[in-house]
Each structure stands twice: as C-alpha cells, then as structure tokens.
LOKOL-129384 format. One line per 5 residues: their letters; for each residue x, z, y of C-alpha. Coordinates in steps of 0.001 Angstrom, whole numbers, plus 500000, padded with zeros to 6 digits. Last residue first. Example, Ala and Ser with C-alpha at 12.3 -4.5 7.8 and 13.67 -1.06 7.14 Angstrom:
BEGIN
SA = 513670:507140:498940  512300:507800:495500 .
***
This chain:
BEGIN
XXXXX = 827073:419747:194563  830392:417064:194901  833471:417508:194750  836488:416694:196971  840356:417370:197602 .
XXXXX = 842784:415630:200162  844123:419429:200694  843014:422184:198224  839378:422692:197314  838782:426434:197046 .
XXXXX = 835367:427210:196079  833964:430886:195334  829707:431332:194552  829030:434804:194836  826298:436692:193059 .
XXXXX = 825208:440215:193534  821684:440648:191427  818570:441882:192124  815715:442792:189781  812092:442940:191476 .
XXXXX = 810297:440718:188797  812949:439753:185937  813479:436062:185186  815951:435084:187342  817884:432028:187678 .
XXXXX = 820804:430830:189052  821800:427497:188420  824866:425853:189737  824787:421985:188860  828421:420495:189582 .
XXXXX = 828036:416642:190416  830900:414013:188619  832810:412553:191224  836059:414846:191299  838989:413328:193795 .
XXXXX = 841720:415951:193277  844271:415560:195760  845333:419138:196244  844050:421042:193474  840085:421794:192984 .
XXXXX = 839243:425190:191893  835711:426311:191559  834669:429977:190701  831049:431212:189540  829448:434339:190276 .
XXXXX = 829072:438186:189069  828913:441365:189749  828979:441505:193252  828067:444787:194512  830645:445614:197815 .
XXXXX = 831304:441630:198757  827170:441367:198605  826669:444038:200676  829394:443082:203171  827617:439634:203355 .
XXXXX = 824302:441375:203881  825829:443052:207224  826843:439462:208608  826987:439218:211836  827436:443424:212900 .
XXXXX = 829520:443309:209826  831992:440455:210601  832889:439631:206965  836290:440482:205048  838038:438593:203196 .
XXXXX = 839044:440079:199410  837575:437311:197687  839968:434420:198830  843013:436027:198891  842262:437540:195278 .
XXXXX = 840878:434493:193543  844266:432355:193330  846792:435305:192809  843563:436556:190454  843596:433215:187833 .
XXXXX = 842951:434554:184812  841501:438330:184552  839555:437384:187972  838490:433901:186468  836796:435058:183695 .
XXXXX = 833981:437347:185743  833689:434966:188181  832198:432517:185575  834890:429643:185095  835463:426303:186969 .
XXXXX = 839121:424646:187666  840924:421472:188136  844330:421528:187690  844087:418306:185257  840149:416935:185947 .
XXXXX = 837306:418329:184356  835851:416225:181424  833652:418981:180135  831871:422516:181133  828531:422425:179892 .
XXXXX = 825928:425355:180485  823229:427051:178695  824940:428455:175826  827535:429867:178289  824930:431820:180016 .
XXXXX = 826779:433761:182596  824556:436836:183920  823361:437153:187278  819541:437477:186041  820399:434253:184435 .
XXXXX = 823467:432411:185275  823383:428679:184108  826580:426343:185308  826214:423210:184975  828302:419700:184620 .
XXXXX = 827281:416092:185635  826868:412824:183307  823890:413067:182807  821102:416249:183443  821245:418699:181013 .
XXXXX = 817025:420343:180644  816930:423739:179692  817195:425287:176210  816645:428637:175163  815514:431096:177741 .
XXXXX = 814036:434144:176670  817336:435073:174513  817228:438297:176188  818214:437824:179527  821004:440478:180584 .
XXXXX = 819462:443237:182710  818933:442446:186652  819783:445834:188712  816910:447504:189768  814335:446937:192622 .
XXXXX = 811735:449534:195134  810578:447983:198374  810718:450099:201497  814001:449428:202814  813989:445633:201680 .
XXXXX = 810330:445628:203456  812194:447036:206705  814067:443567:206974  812300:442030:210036  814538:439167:211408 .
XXXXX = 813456:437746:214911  815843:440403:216950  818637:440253:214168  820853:439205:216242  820096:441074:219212 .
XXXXX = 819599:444287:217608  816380:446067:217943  815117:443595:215343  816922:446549:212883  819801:445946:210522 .
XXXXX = 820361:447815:207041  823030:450529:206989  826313:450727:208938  827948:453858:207427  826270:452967:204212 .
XXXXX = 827646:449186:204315  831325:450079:205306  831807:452522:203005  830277:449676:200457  832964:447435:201927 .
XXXXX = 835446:450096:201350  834485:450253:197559  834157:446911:196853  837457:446643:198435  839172:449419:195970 .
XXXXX = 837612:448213:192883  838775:444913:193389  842429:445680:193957  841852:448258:190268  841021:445109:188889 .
XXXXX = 838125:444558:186146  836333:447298:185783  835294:446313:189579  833665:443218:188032  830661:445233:186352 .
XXXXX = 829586:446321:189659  827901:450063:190339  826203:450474:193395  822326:450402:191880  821329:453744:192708 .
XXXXX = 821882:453845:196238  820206:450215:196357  817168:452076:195259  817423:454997:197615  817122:452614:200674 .
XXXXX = 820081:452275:202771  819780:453726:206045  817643:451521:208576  820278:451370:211899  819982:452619:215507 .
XX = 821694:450120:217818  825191:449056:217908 .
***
C-alpha cells in the first residue's frame, strides 16, 4: 500500500457514536474498524484505485459532528400513498415521517431503535467488514455511524408502496455517519 493522508485532526475529534452506548458488540467493532481507519488513513491518487480521486480537501477542511435540528424544519411535503423516513443532520425526525400500513413481519425503524429490538437480525448484517484498501470510507462509516434507518422484509413479502429516505442537513460543514440496512428475505421486494 502506498503512503497514506493521516486522519485530519477534525475527524480525530469527532470519533464518538451515539449507537455504541447501545451494545457493548457494537462498541467493540466500531472500535476495531476505527483501529483499522487510523492505521490506514485517508487514500492518496498514488494508489491505483484511487488514482483519479483527490481527497486531500477532506484532510484539509475543518467539520463537526451535525447537532440535532432545532425545530427549523416543520413540515415537508408527504407524498401519497408511500412512507418516509426524515433524518436531519443524522437525526430521526419522527414528526417528519409516516410509518403506516406495513405488511405482517415487515419492518422499518431508525437504526438507533432497531439495535435495542431486533439485534440477532441487525448484528450479522452490521458487523461485516469492508475491503479497506476498496473501500477505506466504508470502514469510516462502519467505525462512526450514529445513525440510519433499518428495513426488514420477510420471506415472501411483496411491498408496493415506495419508501422515501430523506436525509437532510441543514448545518454548513457538519458530517454525519449514516447507514441505510435492508434485508429482504427470499421471494421478497420493495420498492425506493
């Protein structure tokens, strides 16, 4: 592997993730993955996959961790018949969103939820690990995520309506660590 950008001080002070209060399992793997992360640091073009992919602004830029939204969004437009999911600055807005008519088995709950509920389904699922020469921003993600949405569909489970995922930001140089976790069991659909 070729000479890597260290992690810039920012992201060094931004490592902690609301989730890993929430399972001691999680807390260890966001933990190795952010061993991972710091011994591998940011990639350079002077590595073949990233070759066309300059990344030294992330390095050089200065953001914080997104803060919960104040109330400055009120209302947004519901589209018909589907359901939606509103996270703002990567934090669940339940007054935002509508969760109805799901099918029997059928699941969808903020990350955050779902770990306390349903971890022998989330655990297999979240604890994979990514191929971190490939995919060094997926390890970042897997050691800060704070937050995301989780979709269960049983075997057989034929759901029409569309699922609206919104993820919105109103902060100017926040970040936030979402993830976005579907398992659809065999003979299973949804649609996005």
């Amino acid at each position: 592997m070729s000479e890597a950008h260290l992690m810039p001080s920012w992201l060094n002070a931004n490592i902690s993730s609301p989730l890993a209060a929430k399972a001691s399992w999680l807390k260890d793997f966001q933990a190795a993955e952010w061993t991972k992360c710091l011994k591998r640091g940011l990639p350079t073009r002077k590595e073949e996959l990233w070759k066309y992919t300059d990344v030294k602004n992330l390095a050089e830029a200065q953001f914080a961790l997104a803060t919960v939204d104040a109330g400055k969004l009120s209302k947004l437009p519901q589209l018909e018949n589907s359901l939606q999911l509103v996270f703002v600055n990567g934090f669940f807005r339940a007054d935002l969103s509508r969760l109805e008519n799901l099918l029997p088995g059928m699941i969808i709950a903020p990350l955050s939820q779902a770990i306390d509920t349903y971890p022998e389904l989330i655990k297999p699922a979240l604890l994979q690990e990514f191929d971190l020469a490939r995919n060094p921003f997926a390890n970042l993600n897997s050691a800060l995520l704070s937050e995301g949405v989780f979709i269960y569909l049983p075997k057989a489970c034929l759901f029409t309506q569309p699922i609206h995922l919104l993820y919105l930001n109103t902060q100017h140089h926040s970040i936030n660590h979402l993830r976005t976790l579907i398992i659809a069991e065999e003979q299973s659909s949804v649609v996005f």
